[in-house]
C-alpha positions as CSV (number, residue, x, y, z in Angstrom):
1,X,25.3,-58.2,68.6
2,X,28.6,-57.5,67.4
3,X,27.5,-56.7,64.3
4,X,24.5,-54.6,65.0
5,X,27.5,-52.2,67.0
6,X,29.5,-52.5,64.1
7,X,26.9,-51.1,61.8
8,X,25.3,-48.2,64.3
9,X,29.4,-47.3,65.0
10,X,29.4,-46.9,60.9
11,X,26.4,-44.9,60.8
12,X,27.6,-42.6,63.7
13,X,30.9,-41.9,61.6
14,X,29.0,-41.0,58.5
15,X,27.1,-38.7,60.2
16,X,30.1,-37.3,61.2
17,X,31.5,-36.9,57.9
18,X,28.3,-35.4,56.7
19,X,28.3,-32.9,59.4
20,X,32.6,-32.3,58.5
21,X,31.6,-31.9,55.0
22,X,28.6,-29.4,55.3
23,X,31.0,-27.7,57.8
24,X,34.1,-27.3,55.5
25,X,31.3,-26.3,52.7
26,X,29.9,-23.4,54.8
27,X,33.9,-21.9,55.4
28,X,34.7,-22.3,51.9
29,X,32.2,-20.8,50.8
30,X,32.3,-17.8,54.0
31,X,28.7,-16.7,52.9
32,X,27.0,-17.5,56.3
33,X,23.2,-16.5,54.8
34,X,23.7,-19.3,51.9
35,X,25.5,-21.9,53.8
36,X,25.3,-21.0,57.4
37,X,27.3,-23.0,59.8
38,X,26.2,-26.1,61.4
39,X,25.6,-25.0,64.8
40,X,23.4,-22.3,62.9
41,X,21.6,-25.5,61.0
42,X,21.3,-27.5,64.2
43,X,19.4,-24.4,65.8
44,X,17.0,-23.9,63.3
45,X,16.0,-27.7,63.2
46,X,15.5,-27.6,66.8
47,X,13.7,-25.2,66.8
48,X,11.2,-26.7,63.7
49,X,11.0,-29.7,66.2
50,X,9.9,-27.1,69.0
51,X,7.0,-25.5,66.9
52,X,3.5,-27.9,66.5
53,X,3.2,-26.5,62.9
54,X,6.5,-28.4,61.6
55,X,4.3,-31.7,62.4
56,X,1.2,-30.3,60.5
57,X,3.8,-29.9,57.5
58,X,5.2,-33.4,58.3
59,X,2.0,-35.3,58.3
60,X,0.7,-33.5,55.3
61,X,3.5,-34.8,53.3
62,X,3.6,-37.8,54.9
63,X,-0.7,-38.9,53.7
64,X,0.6,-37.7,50.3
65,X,3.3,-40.5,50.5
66,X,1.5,-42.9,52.4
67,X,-1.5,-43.0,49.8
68,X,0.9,-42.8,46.9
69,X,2.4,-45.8,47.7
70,X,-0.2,-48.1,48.5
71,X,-1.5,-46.8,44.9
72,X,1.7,-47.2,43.3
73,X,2.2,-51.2,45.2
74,X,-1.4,-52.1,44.4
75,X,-0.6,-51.4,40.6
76,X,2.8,-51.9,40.5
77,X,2.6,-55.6,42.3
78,X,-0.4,-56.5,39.8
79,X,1.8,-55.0,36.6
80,X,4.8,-57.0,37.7
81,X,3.5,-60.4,38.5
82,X,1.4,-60.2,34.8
83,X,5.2,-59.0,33.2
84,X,6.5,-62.1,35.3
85,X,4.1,-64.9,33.7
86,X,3.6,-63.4,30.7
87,X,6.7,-62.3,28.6
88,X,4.7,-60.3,26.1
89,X,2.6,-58.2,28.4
90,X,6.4,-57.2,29.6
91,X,7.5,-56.5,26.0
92,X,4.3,-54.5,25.8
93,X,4.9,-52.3,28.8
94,X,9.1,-51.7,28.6
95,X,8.4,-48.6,26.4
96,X,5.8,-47.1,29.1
97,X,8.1,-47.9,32.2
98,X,11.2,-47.0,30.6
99,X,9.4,-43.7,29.4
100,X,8.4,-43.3,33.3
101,X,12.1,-44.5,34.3
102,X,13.7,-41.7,32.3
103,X,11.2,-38.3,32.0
104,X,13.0,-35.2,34.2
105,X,10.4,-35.0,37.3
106,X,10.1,-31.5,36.3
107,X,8.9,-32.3,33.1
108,X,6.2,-35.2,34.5
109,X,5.1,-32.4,37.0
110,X,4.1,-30.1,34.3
111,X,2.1,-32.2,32.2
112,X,0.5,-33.4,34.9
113,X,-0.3,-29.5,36.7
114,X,-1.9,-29.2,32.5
115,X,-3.9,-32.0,33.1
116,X,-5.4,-32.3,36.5
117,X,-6.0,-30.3,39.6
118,X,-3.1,-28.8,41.7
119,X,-4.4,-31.4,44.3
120,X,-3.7,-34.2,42.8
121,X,-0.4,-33.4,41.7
122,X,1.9,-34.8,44.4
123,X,0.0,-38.4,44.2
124,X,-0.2,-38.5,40.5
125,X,3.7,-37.5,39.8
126,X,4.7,-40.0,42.6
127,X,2.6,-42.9,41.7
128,X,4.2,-42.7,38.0
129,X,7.8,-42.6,39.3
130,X,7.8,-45.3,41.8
131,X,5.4,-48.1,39.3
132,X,8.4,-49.0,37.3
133,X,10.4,-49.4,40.5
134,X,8.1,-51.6,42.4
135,X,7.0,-53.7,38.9
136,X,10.3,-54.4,38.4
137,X,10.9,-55.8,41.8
138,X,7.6,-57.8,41.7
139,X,8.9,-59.4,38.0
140,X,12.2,-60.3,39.1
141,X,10.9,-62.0,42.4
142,X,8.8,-64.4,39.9
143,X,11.4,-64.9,37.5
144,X,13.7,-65.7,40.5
145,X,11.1,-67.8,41.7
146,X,10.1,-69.9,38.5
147,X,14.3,-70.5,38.1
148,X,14.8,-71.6,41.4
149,X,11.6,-72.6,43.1
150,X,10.3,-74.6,40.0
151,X,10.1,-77.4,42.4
152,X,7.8,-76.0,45.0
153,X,5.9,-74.5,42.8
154,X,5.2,-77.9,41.2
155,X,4.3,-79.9,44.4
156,X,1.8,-77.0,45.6
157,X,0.0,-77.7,42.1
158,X,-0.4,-81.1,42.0
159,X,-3.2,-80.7,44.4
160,X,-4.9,-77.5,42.8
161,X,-4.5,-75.1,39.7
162,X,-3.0,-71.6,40.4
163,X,-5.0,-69.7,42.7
164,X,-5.2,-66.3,44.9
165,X,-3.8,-68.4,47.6
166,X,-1.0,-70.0,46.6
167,X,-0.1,-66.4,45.4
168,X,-0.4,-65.4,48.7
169,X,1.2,-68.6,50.7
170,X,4.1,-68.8,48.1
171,X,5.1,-66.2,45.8
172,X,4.7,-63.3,48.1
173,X,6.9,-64.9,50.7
174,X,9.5,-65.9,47.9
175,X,9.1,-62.4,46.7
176,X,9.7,-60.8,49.8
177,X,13.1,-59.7,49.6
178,X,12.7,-58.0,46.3
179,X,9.7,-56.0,47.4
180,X,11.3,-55.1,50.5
181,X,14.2,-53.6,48.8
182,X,11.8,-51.7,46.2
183,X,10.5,-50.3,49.4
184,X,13.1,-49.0,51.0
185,X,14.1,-47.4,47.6
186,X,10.7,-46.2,46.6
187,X,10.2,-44.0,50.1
188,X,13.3,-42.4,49.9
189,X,12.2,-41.2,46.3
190,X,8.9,-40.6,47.0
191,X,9.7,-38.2,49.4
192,X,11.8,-36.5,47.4
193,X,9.1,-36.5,44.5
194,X,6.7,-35.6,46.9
195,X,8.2,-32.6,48.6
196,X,9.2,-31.1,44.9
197,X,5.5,-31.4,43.6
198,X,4.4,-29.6,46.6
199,X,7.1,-26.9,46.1
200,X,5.9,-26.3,42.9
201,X,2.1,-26.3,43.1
202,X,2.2,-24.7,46.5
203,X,0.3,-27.5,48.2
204,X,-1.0,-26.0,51.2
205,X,0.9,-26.8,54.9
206,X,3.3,-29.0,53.8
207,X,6.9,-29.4,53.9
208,X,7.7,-28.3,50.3
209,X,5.2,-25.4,50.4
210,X,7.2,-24.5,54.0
211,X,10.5,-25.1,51.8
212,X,9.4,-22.5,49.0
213,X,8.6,-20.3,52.0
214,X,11.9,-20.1,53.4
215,X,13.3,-19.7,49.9
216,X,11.2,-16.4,49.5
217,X,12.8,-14.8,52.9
218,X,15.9,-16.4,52.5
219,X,15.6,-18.4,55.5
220,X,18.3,-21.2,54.2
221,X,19.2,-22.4,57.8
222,X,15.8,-23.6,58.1
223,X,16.1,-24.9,54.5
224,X,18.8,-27.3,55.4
225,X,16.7,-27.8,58.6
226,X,13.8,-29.0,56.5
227,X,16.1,-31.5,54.8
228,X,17.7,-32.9,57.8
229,X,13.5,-33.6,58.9
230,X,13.3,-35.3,55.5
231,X,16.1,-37.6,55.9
232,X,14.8,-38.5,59.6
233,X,11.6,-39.4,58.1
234,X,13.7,-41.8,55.2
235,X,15.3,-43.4,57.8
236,X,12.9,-43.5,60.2
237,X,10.3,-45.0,57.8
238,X,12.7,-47.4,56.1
239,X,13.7,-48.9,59.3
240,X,10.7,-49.0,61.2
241,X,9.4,-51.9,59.4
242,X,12.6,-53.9,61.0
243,X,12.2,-52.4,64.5
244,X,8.1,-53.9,64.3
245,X,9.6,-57.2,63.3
246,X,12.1,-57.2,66.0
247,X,9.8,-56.2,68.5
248,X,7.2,-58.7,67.3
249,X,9.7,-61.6,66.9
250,X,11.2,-60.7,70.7
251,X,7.3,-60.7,72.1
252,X,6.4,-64.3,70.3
253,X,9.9,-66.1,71.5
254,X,9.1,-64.7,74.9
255,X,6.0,-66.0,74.9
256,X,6.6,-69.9,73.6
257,X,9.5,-70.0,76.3
């Protein structure tokens, strides 16, 4: 409990210091249209939060994110666990990945716009930038596993070769951990990916379309409102998994008492 306190205590003094610093940043530079205050910021998101097309915008981006990264897991998963087993499909694939690891977004987004619809953009872009992420993960979980869990491995096949289910039953468990890091990691850049591809291919009501819009009547108090959204939606996303588990955990030890 004491730790829990500890850590929302932390949180609530980095807020803080973000909220100082975009402050001291909005005196310094005494140009209240570019950097308006924060009381100025605070309004405008309040306001986004007050209209119903702010959550059209949100859940636009959001199905853009959601189906890139079951896309991106699906292959990602598959890719890593073949690059954990098999050391020369992972020599085969480190150009590809670290290609993927390294391009400027920018650069991805273009050739992409060149070679498919508009539509398709934001899920495309996304899906490349977070495989390598979520491979990776997935490889080092079985390469952690077959170090340290030889053993386990061993006694579950004695009794039958390597199958679907002992993937399921024991690596993904062992491999938790890993993936659930990836995860956390691979939200808080898609979203990023996501809301630049729809700034730039004008993706109908969506948060980086609404961005571009407030750009064009230099609206930037809503711009910085649209981020602070964003981060909400990072943080609310990458700890609602936790809050589930909590809740779930809470309901099943109530129930055996």
């Amino acid at each position: 409990m004491k730790a829990k306190k500890s850590s929302a205590f932390s949180c609530l003094l980095g807020l803080v210091a973000v909220a100082l610093i975009v402050q001291l940043i909005s005196w310094t530079k005494g140009d209240r249209v570019v950097f308006p205050d924060l009381i100025e910021i605070l309004r405008a998101f309040f306001k986004l939060l007050g209209q119903g097309r702010t959550y059209q915008l949100i859940f636009t981006t959001l199905v853009h994110l959601f189906v890139s990264l079951l896309i991106s897991s699906f292959a990602g998963i598959l890719i890593g666990l073949l690059e954990g087993f098999f050391e020369l499909f992972y020599k085969i694939l480190r150009p590809l990945m670290t290609l993927l690891r390294s391009i400027p977004i920018i650069v991805l987004v273009v050739i992409i716009m060149v070679l498919t619809k508009y539509e398709n953009v934001p899920y495309i872009a996304t899906c490349l930038v977070l495989l390598p992420l979520i491979s990776e993960a997935a490889r080092e979980g079985v390469k952690k596993i077959k170090k340290e869990q030889s053993e386990l491995i061993d006694v579950y096949l004695l009794n039958s070769n390597f199958s679907p289910r002992i993937l399921a039953l024991v690596y993904f468990p062992l491999m938790a951990g890993f993936l659930r890091q990836s995860y956390v990691n691979a939200v808080g850049m898609g979203i990023k990916i996501i809301v630049t591809t729809e700034y730039l291919v004008q993706t109908k009501n969506s948060l980086g379309k609404a961005v571009n819009t407030s750009i064009y009547f230099n609206e930037y108090a809503e711009i910085y409102a649209y981020a602070l959204i964003m981060i909400l939606l990072v943080i609310l996303l990458t700890e609602l998994p936790k809050l589930i588990k909590f809740a779930v955990n809470k309901v099943v030890g109530d129930a055996s008492r």
